[in-house]
ZAKETOR-631081 format. One line per 5 residues: number of its first residue (from 1); their letters; for each residue x, y, z of C-alpha. Coordinates in steps of 0.25 Angstrom, whole numbers, plus 5000, padded with zeros to 4 digits. Each point is the difference from the previous one (the first is absolute). Example, Ala and Ser with C-alpha at 12.3 -4.5 7.8 and 13.67 -1.06 7.14 Angstrom:
# ZAKETOR-631081
1 = as = 5049,4982,5031; 5006,5014,4998
***
This chain:
# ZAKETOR-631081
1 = xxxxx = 5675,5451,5427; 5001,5015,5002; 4988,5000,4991; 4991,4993,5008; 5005,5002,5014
6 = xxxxx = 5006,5014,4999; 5014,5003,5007; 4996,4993,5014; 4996,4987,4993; 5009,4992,5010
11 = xxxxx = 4992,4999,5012; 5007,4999,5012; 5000,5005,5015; 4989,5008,5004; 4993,4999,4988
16 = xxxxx = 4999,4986,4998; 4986,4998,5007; 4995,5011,4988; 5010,4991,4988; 4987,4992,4997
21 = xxxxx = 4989,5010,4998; 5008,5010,4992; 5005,4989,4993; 4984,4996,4996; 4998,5015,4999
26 = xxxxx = 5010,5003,4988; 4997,4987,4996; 4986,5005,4998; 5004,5013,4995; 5008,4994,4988
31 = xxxxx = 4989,4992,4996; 4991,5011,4998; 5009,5012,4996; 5009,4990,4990; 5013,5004,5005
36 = xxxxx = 5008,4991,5007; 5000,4986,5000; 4989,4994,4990; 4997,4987,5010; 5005,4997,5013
41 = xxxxx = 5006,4989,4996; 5011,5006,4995; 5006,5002,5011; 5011,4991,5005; 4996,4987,5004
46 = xxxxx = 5008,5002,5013; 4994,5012,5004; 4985,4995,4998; 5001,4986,5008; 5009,5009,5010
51 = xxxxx = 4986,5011,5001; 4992,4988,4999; 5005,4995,5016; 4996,5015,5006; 4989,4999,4990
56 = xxxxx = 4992,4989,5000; 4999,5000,4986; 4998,4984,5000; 5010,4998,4990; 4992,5007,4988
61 = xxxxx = 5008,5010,4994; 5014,4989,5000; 4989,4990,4992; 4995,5011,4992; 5013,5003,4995
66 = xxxxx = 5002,4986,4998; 4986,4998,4991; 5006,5013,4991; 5014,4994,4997; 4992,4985,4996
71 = xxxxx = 4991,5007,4992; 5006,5005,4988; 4997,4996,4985; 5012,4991,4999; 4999,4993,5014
76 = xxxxx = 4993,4987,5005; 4986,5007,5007; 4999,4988,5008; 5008,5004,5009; 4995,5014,5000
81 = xxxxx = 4987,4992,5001; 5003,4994,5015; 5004,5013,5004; 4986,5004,4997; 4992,4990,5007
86 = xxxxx = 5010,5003,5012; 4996,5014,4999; 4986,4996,4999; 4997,4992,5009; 5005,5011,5011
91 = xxxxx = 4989,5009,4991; 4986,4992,5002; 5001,4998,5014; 4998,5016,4999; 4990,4998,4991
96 = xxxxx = 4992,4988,5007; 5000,5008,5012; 4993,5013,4992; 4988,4991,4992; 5000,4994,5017
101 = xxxxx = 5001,5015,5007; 4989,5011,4999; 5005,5008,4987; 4996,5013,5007; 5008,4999,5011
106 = xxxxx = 5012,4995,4995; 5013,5009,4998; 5010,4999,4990; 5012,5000,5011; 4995,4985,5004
111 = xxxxx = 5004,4995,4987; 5016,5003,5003; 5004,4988,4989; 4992,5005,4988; 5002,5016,5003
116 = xxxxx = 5016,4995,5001; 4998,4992,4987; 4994,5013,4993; 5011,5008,5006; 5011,4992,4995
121 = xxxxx = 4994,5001,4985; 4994,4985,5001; 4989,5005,4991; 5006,5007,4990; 5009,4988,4999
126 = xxxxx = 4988,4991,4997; 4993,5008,4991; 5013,5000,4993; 5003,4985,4999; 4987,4998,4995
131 = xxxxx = 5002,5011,4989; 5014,4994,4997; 4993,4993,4986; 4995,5012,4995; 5011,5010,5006
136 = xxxxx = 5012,4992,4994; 5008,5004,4987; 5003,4986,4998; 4994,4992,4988; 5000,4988,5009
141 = xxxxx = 4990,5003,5010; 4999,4994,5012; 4989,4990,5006; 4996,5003,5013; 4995,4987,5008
146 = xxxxx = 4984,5000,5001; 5005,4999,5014; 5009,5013,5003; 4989,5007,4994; 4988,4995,5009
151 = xxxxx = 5010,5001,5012; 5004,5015,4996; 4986,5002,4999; 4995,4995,5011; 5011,5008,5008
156 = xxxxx = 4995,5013,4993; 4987,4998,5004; 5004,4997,5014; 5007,5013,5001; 4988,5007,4994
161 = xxxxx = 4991,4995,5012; 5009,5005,5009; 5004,5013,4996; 4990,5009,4990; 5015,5007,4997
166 = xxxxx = 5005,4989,4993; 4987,5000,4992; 4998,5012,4996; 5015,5001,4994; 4996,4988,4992
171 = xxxxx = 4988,5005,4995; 5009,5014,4995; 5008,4991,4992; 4989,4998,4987; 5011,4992,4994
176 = xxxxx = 5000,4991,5012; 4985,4998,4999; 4998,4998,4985; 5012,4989,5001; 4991,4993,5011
181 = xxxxx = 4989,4997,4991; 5010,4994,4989; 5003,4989,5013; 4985,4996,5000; 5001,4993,4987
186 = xxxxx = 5005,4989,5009; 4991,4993,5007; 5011,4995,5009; 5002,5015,5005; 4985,5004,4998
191 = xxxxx = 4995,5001,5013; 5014,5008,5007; 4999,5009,4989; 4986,5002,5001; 5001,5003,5013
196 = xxxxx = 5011,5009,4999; 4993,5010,4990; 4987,5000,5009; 5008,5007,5011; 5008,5008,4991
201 = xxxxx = 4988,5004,4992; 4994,5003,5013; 5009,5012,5005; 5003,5006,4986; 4998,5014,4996
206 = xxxxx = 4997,5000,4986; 4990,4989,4996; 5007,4990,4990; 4996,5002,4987; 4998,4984,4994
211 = xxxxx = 5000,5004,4986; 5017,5002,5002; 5001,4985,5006; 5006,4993,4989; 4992,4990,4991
216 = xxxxx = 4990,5002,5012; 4988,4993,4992; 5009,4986,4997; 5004,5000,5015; 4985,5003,5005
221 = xxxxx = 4997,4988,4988; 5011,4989,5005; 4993,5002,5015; 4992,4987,5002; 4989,5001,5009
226 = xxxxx = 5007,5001,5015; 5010,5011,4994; 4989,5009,4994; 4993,4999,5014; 5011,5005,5007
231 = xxxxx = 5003,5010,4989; 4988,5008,5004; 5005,5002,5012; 5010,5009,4993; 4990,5007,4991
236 = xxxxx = 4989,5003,5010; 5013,5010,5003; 5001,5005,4986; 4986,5003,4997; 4995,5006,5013
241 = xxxxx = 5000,5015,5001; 5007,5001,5013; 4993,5005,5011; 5003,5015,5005; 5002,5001,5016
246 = xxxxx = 4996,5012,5002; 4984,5001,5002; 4999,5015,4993; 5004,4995,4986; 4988,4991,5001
251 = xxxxx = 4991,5012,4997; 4994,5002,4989; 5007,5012,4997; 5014,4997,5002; 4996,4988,4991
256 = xxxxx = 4994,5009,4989; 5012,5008,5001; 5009,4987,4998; 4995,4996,4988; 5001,5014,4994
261 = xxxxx = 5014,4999,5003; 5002,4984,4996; 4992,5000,4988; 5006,4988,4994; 4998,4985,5002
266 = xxxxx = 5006,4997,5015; 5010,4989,5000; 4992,4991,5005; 4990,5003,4989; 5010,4998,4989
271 = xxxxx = 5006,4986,5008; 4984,4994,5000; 5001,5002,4985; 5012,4994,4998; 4995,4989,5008
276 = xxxxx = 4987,4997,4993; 5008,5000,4985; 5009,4988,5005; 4992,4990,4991; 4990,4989,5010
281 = xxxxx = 5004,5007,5014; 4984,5004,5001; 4998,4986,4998; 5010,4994,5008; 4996,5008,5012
286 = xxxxx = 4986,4996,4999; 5003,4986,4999; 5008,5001,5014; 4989,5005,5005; 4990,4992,4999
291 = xxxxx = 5008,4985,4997; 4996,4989,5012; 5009,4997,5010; 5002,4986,4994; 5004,5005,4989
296 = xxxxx = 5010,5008,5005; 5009,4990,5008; 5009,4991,4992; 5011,4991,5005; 5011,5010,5005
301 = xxxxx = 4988,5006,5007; 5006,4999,5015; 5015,5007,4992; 4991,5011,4996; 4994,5001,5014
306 = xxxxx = 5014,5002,5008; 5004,5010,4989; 4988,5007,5002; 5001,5001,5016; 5013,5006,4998
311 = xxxxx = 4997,5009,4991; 4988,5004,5008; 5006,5005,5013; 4987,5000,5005; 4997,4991,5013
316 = xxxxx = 4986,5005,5000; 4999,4988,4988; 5007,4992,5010; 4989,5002,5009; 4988,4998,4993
321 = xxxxx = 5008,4986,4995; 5000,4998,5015; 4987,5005,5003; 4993,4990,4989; 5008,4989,5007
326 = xxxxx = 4996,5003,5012; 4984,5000,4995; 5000,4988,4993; 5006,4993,5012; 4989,5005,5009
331 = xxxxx = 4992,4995,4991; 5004,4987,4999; 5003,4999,5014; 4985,5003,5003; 4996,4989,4991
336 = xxxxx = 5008,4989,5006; 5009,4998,5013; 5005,4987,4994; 5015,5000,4999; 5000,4992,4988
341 = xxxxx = 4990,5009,4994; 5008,5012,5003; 5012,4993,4994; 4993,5000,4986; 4992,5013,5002
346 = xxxxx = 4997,5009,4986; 5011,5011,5006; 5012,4992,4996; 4994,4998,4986; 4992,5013,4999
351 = xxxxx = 5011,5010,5006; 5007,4999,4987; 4986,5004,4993; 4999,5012,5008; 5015,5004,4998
356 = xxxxx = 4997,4998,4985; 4987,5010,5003; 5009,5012,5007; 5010,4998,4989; 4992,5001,4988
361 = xxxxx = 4990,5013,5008; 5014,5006,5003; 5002,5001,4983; 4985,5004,4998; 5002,5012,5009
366 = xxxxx = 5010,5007,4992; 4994,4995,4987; 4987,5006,5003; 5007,5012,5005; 5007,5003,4987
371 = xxxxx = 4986,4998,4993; 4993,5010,5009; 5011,5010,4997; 4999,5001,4984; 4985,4999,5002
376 = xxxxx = 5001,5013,5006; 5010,5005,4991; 4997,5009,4987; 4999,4984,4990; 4989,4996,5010
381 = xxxxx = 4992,4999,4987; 5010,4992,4995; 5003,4992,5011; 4984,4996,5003; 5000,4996,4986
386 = xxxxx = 5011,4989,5002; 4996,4996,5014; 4986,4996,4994; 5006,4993,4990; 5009,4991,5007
391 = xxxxx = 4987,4997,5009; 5005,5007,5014; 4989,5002,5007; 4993,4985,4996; 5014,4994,5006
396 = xxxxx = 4999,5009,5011; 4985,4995,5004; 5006,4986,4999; 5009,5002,5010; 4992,5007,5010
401 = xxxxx = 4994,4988,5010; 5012,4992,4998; 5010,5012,5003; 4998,5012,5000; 4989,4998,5012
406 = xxxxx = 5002,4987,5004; 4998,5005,5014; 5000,5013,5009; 5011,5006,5003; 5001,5011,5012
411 = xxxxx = 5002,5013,4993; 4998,5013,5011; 5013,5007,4997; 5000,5015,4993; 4994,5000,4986
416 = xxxxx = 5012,5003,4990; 5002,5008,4987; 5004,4996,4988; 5014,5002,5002; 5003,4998,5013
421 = xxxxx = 5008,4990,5005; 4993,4988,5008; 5006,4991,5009; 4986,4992,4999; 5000,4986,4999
426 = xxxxx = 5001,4991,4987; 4985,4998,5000; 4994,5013,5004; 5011,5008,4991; 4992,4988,4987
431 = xxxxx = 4988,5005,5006; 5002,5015,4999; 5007,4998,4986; 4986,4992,4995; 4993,5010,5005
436 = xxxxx = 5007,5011,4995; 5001,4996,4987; 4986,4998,4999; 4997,5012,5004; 5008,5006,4988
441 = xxxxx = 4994,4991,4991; 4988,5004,5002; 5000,5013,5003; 4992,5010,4987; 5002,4988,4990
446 = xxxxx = 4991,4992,4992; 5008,4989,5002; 4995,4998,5016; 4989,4991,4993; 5011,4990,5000
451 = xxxxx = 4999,4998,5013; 4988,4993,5000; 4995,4987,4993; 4990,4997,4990; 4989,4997,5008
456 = xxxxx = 5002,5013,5008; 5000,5009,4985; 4987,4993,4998; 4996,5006,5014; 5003,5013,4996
461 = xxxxx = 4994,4999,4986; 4987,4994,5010; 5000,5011,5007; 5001,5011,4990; 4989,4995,4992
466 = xxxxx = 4991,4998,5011; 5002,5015,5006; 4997,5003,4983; 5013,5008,4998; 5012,4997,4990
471 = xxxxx = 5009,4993,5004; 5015,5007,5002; 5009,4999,4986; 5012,4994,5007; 4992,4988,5006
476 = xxxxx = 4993,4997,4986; 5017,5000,4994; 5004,4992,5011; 5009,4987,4993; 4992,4990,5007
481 = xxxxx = 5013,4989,4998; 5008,5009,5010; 4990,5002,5010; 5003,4990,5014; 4997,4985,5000
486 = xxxxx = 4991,4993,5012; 4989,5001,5007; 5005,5014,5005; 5007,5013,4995; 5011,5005,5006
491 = xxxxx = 4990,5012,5004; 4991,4991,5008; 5011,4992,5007; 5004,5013,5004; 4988,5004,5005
496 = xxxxx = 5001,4987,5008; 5010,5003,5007; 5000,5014,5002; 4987,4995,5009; 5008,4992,5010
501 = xxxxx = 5012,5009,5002; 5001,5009,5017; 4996,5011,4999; 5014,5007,5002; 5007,4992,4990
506 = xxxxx = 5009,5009,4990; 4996,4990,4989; 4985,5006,5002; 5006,5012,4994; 5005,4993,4987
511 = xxxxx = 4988,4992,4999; 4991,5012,4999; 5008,5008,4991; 5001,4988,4990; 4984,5000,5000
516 = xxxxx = 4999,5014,5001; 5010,5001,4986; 4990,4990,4993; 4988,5009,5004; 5009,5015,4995
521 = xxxxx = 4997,5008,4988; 4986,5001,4994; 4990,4993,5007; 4994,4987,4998; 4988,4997,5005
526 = xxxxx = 5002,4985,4997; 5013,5000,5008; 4993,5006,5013; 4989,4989,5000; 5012,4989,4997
531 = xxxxx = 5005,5003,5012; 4988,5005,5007; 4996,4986,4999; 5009,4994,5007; 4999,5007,5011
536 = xxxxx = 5011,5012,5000; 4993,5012,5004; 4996,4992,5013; 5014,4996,5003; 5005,5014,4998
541 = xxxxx = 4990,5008,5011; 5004,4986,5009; 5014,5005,5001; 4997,5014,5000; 4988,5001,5010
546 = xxxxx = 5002,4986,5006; 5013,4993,4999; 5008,5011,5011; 5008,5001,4989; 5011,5013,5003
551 = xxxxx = 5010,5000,4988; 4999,5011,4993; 5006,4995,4988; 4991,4989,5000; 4988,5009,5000
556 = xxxxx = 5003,5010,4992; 5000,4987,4989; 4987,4996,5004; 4996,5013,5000; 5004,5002,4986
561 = xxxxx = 4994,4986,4995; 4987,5004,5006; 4999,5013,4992; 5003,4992,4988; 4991,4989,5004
566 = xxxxx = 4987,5010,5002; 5001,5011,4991; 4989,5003,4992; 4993,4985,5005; 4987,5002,5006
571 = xxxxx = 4998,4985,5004; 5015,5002,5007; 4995,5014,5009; 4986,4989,5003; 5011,4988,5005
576 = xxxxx = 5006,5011,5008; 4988,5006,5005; 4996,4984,5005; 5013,4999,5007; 5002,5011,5006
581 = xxxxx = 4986,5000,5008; 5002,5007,5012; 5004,5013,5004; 5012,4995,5008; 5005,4995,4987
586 = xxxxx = 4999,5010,4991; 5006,5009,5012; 5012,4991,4999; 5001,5000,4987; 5001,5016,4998
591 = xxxxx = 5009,5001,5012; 5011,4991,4992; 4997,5009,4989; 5002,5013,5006; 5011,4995,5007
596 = xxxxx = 5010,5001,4988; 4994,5008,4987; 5012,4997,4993; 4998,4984,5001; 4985,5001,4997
601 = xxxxx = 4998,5013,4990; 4999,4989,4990; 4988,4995,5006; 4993,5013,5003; 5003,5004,4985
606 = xxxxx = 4990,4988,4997; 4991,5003,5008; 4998,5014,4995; 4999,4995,4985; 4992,4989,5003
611 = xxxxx = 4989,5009,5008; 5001,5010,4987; 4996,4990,4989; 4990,4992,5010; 4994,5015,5001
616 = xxxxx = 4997,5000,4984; 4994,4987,5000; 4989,5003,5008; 4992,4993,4991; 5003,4986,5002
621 = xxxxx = 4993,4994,5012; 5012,4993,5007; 5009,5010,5000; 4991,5011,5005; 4997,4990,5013
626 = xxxxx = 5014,4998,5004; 5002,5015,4999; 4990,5001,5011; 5003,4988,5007; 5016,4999,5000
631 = xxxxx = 5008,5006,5010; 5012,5004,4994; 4994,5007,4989; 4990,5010,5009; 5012,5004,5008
636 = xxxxx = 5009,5003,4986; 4985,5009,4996; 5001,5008,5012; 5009,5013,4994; 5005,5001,5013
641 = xxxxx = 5007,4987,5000; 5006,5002,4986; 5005,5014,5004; 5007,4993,5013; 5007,4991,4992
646 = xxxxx = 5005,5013,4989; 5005,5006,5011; 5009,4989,5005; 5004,4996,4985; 5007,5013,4998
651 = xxxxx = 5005,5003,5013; 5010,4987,5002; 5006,5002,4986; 5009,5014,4996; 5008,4999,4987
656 = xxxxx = 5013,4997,5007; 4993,4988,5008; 4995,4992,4988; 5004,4988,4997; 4994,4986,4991
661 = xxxxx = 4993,4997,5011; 4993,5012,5004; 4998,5008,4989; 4986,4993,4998; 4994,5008,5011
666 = xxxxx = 5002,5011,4991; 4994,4992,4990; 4988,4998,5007; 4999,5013,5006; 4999,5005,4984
671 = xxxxx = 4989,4990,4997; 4989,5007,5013; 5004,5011,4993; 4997,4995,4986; 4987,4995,5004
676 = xxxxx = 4994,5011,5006; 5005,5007,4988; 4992,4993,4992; 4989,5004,5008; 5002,5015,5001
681 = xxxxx = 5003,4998,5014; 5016,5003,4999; 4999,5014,5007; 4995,4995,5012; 5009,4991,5002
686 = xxxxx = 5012,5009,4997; 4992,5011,5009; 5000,4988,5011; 5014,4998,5001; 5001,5016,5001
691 = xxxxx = 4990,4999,5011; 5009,4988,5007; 5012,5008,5000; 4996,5012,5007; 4991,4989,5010
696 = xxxxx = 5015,4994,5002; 5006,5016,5001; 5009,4995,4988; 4996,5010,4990; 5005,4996,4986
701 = xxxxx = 5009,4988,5004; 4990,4989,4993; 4998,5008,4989; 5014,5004,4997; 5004,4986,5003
706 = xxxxx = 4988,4993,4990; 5006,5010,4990; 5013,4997,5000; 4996,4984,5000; 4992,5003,4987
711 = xxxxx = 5013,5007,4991; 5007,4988,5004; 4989,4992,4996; 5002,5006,4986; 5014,4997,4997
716 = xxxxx = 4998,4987,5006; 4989,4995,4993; 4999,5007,4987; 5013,4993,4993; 4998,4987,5006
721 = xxxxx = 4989,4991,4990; 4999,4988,5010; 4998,5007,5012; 4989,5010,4994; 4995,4986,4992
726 = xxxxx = 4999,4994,5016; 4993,5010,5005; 4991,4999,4988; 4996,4988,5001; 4998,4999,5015
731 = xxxxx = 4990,5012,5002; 4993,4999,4986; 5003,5013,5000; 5006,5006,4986; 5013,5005,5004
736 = xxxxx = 4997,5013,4990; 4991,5004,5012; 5012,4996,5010; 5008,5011,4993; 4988,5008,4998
741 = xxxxx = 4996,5002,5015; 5014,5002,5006; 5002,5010,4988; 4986,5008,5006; 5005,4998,5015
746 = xxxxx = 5014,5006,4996; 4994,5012,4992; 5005,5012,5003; 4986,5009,5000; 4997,5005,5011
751 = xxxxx = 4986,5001,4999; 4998,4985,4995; 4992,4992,5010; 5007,4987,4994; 5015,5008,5003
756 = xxxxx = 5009,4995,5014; 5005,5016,5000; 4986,5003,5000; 4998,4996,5015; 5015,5005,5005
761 = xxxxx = 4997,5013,5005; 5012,5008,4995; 5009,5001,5014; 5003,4986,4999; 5001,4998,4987
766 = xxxxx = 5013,4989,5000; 4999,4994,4986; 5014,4997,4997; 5002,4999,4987; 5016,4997,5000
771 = xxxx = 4997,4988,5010; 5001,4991,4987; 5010,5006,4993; 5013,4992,4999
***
């Protein structure tokens, strides 16, 4: 004992009220350093139930002893089995009352039984009884009961809610983890096992690679249809990049300088290829996704349920459960006060439906979570290939009315990123997903054409031939036996929608952008009419100008939609002209605009390009009247307007600021600039922002600045094909004149009218050329 408790182990006198803190001390100290006892339950027996009195230990290191000397190979593990479900049932109350407590607030020190259980090496034991099989040297392996093993589990995971220690000690153990997913071969231990990895898989360092999971393609293949649902929860893990805390390596320079470093394929790069070779999982997932609620309930449908709530520890499902009950209670109540009427009321018949509803959206969310992943990932080709194939997005539309938006549901909570976690409801986390993943769908791919039906590919084809221009190659390549069945695309039933959501509501934002994404890359006239049509560009300046509406994040989408919506449309700038018909209007609509150039540069970028073309067309009747009578356009003619915004774009972006998300200011400040280039007008605009700085007693800081913007631009842009390609498409400006006017802004001559340094008078002169360097 000298080992553990040094030479004043025996603790006796004064000492004694100190016995049991340095005994957890060294305790503590021997499980970290190695030396000393390996578990505490090696300690005499005596000794621990003796400790256990002053202690309050509640008996747990005496049982855990007791579970050790049951469990080996050769001994009868049930006993060691009701020692476990002793020991476990001291363990949930802890856990119960965490899933019960606000998680924030709680403190490790009020779980005593689990931090005790840790202590005395109750998890290392576990993790070796259910090795035993595959650590044995015997040729006879033993069995362990289906269960030992869900109750070892379940304990494990217990522990794991309570304590991020005892996680994160599993997830060091790589052997540990890989053995878990040989356990989810059993369907009986499926779903502790699941669960176990989640949280394991949550706190680990290094991203499991699935390509060293053994026979990983037969395992993911024996899933039936509930398994491979929850096994998604696990992958959406394994294939995410995981997010970065800090706000700084958002920038586009610290990215840029990441991939330099990390050149090949992330982990998560290499598990998404590994998922999309297991033969039939593309399928699979799109069947989950769009199959009927009907068609996912069998007979063992209420077994499934209580195993899925478990597994769930999530008693915001619990609520909406409730919540459901308590509507359609109202409901019936309203319609009759007769008590035997009440007595056979659809809520006892229906509740089970709407159980059966929040069980199968609860699958679709991390189905469609997985699919909006790899459509992102570098297979998106690939990926898009397959998910027209196997008929997503027709499912998808199929399921819209009678579940995807069966009816509204409150959303006014913070808009979420992709891989932030969201305590959101079951329906509203459905709805984000759909919306999500249409976004990605669509988003610079001809296969957005899917999204609508037959009918509506005639309506483009209509409105091509009657504006006599071709129509766009990818809609005449369309497979018209994968388009969307019905009466309506998914497109328009999202248009439909998107009409009758508050103004506020976070899933306005996910709407828009899902539009928006159908709209992106090289404009389509036919497109903009579709939607012009049904009324969008109305219900957008209603929620801008109209609606109160304050989030930024909302109107920054709306924003964006609208500048695809409008560019380069002439009868879009006269639909806006008729709605905003007063000055107070339009008033309000510049002052959201200028409130934040970051949200709506998008727009203003349209705006500029638009009025550019409109001024060469000066031949055509119709256009040259809106240019006289629109609004928006007069004030986007006045050089002073333009100048104003120039000066704004490049003075809330520096090359350490930029980011996804902003750098488009730069872009948009580059394509002024581009234009007035084209009319032999750069010098005075580059003389204007000269002009601006001395006004503002700022003498070189814009120019410096926009010179600095435009090296990064460069490296930026010039090895990346689909972001040049983007900004291509978008401008209908080749992006060999891109290069070429930043390349005449950048030059060095001193005596070019076209050069920055030409307008820096030499005193302060601050280009820093080793701001880039690595």
């Amino acid at each position: 004992m000298a080992t553990l408790l040094g030479s004043e182990s025996p603790c006796t006198g004064g000492k004694r009220r100190n016995c049991n803190s340095n005994f957890v001390t060294k305790l503590t100290a021997s499980k970290i350093t190695g030396h000393g006892f390996s578990r505490g339950t090696q300690l005499p027996r005596g000794l621990l139930q003796e400790k256990d009195k002053q202690a309050k230990w509640q008996g747990i290191p005496t049982l855990l002893q007791k579970l050790y000397e049951s469990s080996h190979p050769n001994s009868d593990l049930s006993n060691a089995h009701s020692f476990l479900k002793v020991l476990s049932s001291q363990l949930s109350m802890e856990a119960m009352s965490f899933v019960t407590e606000d998680r924030k607030t709680v403190q490790e020190s009020n779980f005593p039984n689990t931090c005790n259980f840790d202590l005395f090496g109750g998890v290392n034991l576990l993790v070796e009884i259910l090795m035993m099989p595959t650590l044995t040297m015997q040729k006879k392996k033993p069995k362990l009961n289906d269960d030992l093993v869900k109750d070892c589990l379940s304990v494990l995971y217990n522990c794991c809610i309570c304590t991020e220690r005892v996680t994160k000690s599993l997830a060091a153990r790589d052997d540990f983890v890989l053995f878990l997913f040989t356990l989810m071969t059993n369907k009986k231990t499926f779903l502790q096992t699941a669960t176990l990895i989640e949280d394991i898989l949550g706190v680990k360092k290094e991203m499991i690679q699935l390509d060293g999971i053994p026979n990983l393609s037969s395992l993911v293949q024996s899933f039936d249809q509930q398994q491979l649902a929850n096994f998604c929860r696990i992958l959406s893990v394994t294939i995410s990049e995981p997010d970065v805390g800090n706000d700084d390596k958002h920038t586009l320079l610290a990215k840029n300088a990441q991939q330099k470093r990390n050149a090949s394929p992330s982990r998560a790069e290499v598990n998404q290829v590994t998922l999309l070779n297991i033969p039939g999982f593309i399928e699979r997932l799109c069947k989950l996704a769009t199959r009927k609620v009907s068609e996912a309930t069998g007979a063992n449908f209420l077994q499934e349920l209580e195993d899925w709530y478990t597994w769930l520890d999530n008693a915001l499902v619990l609520d909406a459960l409730m919540q459901m009950a308590s509507e359609e209670a109202e409901q019936s109540s309203t319609e009759s006060s007769d008590e035997s009427s009440l007595a056979n009321s659809p809520l006892r018949h229906r509740l089970p439906q709407s159980m059966k509803m929040v069980h199968e959206i609860m699958y679709k969310v991390e189905v469609l979570y997985v699919l909006c992943v790899l459509l992102m990932g570098r297979q998106r080709n690939q990926v898009h290939k397959m998910l027209a194939e196997f008929r997503l997005i027709p499912g998808l539309n199929n399921l819209f009315d009678k579940l995807i938006w069966r009816k509204y549901t409150a959303s006014n909570h913070v808009v979420h990123g992709q891989n932030e976690n969201c305590d959101c409801s079951p329906e509203i986390s459905f709805k984000i997903q759909f919306l999500r993943l249409l976004q990605s769908f669509s988003d610079h791919h001809e296969n957005k054409y899917l999204l609508l039906n037959s009918q509506e590919l005639n309506e483009l084809s209509a409105i091509s031939m009657k504006a006599n221009i071709p129509e766009v190659e990818a809609l005449v390549n369309t497979d018209r036996s994968l388009v969307c069945d019905g009466k309506k695309g998914l497109l328009t039933r999202l248009l439909t929608v998107m009409k009758r959501e508050p103004p506020d509501s976070s899933f306005r934002f996910w709407q828009a952008r899902a539009v928006e994404s159908f709209l992106r890359g090289a404009t389509s006239y036919a497109d903009q009419m579709f939607l012009l049509k049904r009324g969008l560009l109305e219900h957008i300046l209603f929620c801008i100008i109209d609606s109160g509406c304050t989030s930024r994040d909302v109107l920054q989408s709306y924003f964006d939609l609208l500048g695809e919506l409008m560019k380069f449309n002439i009868d879009a700038f006269k639909r806006f002209n008729k709605y905003v018909n007063t000055p107070e209007k339009f008033q309000t609509f510049l002052t959201q605009i200028n409130s934040s150039l970051v949200d709506s540069n998008m727009l203003v970028r349209c705006i500029v390009l638009s009025l550019d073309r409109f001024e060469s067309q000066t031949e055509d009747v119709k256009v040259v009247e809106v240019l006289s009578e629109c609004c928006l356009l007069s004030y986007m003619a006045r050089v002073e307007n333009r100048l104003s915004f120039l000066f704004r774009l490049i003075n809330i972006i520096n090359v350490q600021t930029l980011t996804q998300e902003n750098v488009s200011c730069l872009n948009t400040s580059l394509v002024i600039l581009m234009l007035s280039r084209r009319k032999a007008k750069l010098p005075f605009y580059l003389n204007a922002l000269r002009e601006k700085e001395y006004a503002e007693k700022y003498p070189g800081c814009l120019l410096n600045n926009f010179h600095n913007l435009l090296r990064f631009w460069q490296r930026h842009y010039l090895n990346k094909d689909k972001d040049s390609t983007c900004l291509e498409n978008s401008s209908c400006i080749p992006f060999s004149y891109w290069k070429e006017t930043v390349s005449v802004l950048l030059g060095l001559d001193r005596t070019s009218l076209c050069a920055i340094a030409s307008y820096i008078d030499e005193p302060f002169m601050d280009l820093d050329r080793d701001l880039l360097e690595d």
